[in-house]
N, C-alpha and C positions, 0 to 999 in steps of 0.2 A: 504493500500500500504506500512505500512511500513516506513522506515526511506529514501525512496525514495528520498529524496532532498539531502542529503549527509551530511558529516558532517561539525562542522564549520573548522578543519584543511584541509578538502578537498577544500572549497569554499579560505580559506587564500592562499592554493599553488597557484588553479587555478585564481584567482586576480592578485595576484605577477606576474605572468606566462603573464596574459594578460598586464599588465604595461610595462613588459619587452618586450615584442611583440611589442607594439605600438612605444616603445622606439626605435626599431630599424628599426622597417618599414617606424615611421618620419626623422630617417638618412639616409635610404635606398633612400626614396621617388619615390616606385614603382608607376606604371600607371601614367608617369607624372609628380607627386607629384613633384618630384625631384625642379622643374621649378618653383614651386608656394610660395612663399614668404620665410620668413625667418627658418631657423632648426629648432626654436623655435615653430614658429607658427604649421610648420608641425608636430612633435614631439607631439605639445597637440593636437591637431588632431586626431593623430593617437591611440593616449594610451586612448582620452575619446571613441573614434569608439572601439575599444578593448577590453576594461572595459564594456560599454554599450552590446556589443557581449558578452561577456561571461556571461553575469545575464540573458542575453535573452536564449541563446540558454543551461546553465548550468539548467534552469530551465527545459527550453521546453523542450530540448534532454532527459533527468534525468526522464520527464513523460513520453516521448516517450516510452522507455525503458522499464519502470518498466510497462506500461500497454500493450505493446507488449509482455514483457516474460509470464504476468498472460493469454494472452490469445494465448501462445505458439508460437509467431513470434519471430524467431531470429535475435539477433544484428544488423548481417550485413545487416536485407534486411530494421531493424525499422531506425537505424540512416542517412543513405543515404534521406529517405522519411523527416524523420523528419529537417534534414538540410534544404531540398529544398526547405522547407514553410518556415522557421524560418528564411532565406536568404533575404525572399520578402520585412518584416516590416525593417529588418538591413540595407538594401540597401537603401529603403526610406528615412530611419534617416541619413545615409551619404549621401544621395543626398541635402537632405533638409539641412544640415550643411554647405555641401560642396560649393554650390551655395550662400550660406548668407557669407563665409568667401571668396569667390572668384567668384563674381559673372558671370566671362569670362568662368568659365568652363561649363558652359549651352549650348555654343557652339560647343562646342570637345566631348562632352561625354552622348550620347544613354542611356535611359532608362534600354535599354535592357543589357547594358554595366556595369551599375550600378550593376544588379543584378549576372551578369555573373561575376564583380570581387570580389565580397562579398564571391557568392559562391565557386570562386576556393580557395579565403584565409582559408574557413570555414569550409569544408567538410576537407583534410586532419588536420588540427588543430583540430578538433572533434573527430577524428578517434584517433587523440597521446594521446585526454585527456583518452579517451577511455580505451585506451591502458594502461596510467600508472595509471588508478584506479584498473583495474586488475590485474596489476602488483604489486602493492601495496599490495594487498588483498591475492596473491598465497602465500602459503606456503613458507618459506624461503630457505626452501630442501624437499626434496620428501618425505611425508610422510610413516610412513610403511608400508606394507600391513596387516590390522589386521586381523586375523583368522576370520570365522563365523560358530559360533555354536548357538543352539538353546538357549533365553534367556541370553545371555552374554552381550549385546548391553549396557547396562547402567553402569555396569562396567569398563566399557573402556573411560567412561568421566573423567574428573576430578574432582576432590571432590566437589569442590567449586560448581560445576553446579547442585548436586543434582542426584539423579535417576530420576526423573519423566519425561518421553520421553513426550514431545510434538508434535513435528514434526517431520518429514525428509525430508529435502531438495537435491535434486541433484546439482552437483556444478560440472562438467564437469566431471573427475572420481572420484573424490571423496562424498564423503555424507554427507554436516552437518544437527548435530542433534542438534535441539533446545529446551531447558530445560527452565524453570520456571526462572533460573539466567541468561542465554545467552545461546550462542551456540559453537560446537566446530567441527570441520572436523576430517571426519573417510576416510582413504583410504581405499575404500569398495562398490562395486556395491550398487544401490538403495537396487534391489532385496533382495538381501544377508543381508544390515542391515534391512530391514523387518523381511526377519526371523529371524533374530539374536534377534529379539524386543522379542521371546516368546510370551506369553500368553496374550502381550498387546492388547486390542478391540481396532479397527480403521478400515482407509480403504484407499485406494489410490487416490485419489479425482485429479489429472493431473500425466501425464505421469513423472515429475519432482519434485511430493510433495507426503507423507503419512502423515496421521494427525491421532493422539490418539481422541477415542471418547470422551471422558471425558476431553479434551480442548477446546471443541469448545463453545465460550460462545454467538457465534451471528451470525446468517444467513444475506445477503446484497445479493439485486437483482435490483441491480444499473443499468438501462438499460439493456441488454443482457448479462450482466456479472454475475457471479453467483461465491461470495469468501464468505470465514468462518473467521470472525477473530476469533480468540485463547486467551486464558486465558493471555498470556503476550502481547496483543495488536498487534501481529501478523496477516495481511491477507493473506490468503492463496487463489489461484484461484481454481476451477470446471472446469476440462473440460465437452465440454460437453456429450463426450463418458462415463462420469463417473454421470450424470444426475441420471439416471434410477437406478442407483446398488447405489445409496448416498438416493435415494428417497424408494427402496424398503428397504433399512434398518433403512429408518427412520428420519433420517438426517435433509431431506427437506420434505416440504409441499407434500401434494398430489395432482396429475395434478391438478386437479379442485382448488385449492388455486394458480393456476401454479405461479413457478418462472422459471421455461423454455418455453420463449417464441417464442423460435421456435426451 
């Protein structure tokens, strides 16, 4: 999967971010709150329920994600799903709190209430972190559009990366290509940096990835899932339209060893 979990400057924003949240939702003191003891008391309340939220759900979302795109679900339908599990244990832990610092609120407030305000705090604040991790990550101006000819593709990296194409990944229009050193974004259809690759041997293994043959250092057939990690610790997924054309070239085992289990 990858550097899936994020990095530690991504985990220090989204911490800070949840501190400040809790900060003001215990001055705020939505659903009530407002009523219930002193700013203080509310205020660490609020910022530990916040902080505890976001290692729950930075985790859980972060898995969600990255093994919904390997198996070609898109964002919007994997984080709304994964929010609405990840809401059940969060709602627990502030009920379970909420009642030991105020034992009266057992009578004003449903089970079902619990989960329902977790959830409306959680799903759009999930959706912003969402948002400025890809924000973060786009280009800072439109890349250019690079030409595609046959064989030119590695030229167009930067020195420091090397030629040796490893991967190609799709990234909405653009394509980054992954080297031995890292990687770097070409404005450039998939397509187009394929051909552009020349004479390199590979193959298209998901509608979103090409992989060079001569990187793939390891087959996984982790449950139904079928990825190749890559010579730089890269996994890469299999769809499974790409099964048969990875297995007749060799790639993968034959049926009878099967890693396509259905």
């Amino acid at each position: 999967m990858g550097s899936w979990i994020g990095t530690a400057a991504e985990w220090r924003r989204e911490m800070t971010a949840a501190m400040m949240c809790g900060l003001f939702f215990g001055a705020l003191g939505p659903f009530g709150a407002f009523l219930m003891g002193p700013a203080v008391l509310r205020m660490g309340y609020w910022t530990a329920m916040f902080v505890a939220g976001q290692a729950l759900f930075g985790v859980g979302v972060r898995l969600a994600l990255c093994v919904g795109r390997e198996r070609g679900q898109p964002d919007w339908f994997v984080l709304p799903l994964a929010v609405a599990v990840l809401s059940a244990p969060l709602s627990l832990l502030c009920a379970v709190v909420s009642i030991r610092l105020w034992p009266s609120v057992v009578r004003y407030v449903q089970p079902a209430e619990w989960y329902g305000q977790v959830l409306l705090i959680s799903l759009p604040l999930n959706v912003a972190v969402l948002w400025s991790r890809r924000w973060r990550l786009a280009p800072a101006a439109p890349l250019p559009v690079e030409p595609s000819g046959p064989g030119d593709l590695a030229s167009r990296l930067p020195a420091r990366l090397g030629r040796r194409v490893l991967c190609l990944q799709m990234e909405d229009h653009y394509v980054r290509v992954h080297t031995d050193a890292g990687s770097h974004l070409l404005n450039l259809p998939l397509k187009d940096a394929i051909a552009a690759l020349g004479g390199v041997e590979g193959l298209q293994t998901h509608r979103s990835w090409w992989v060079a043959r001569d990187a793939v250092v390891e087959v996984s057939d982790a449950g139904r899932a079928i990825r190749l990690r890559l010579s730089n610790g890269l996994w890469v997924p299999v769809a499974r339209s790409a099964v048969t054309r990875l297995r007749a070239a060799g790639w993968l085992a034959p049926a009878d060893q099967s890693i396509e289990r259905a």
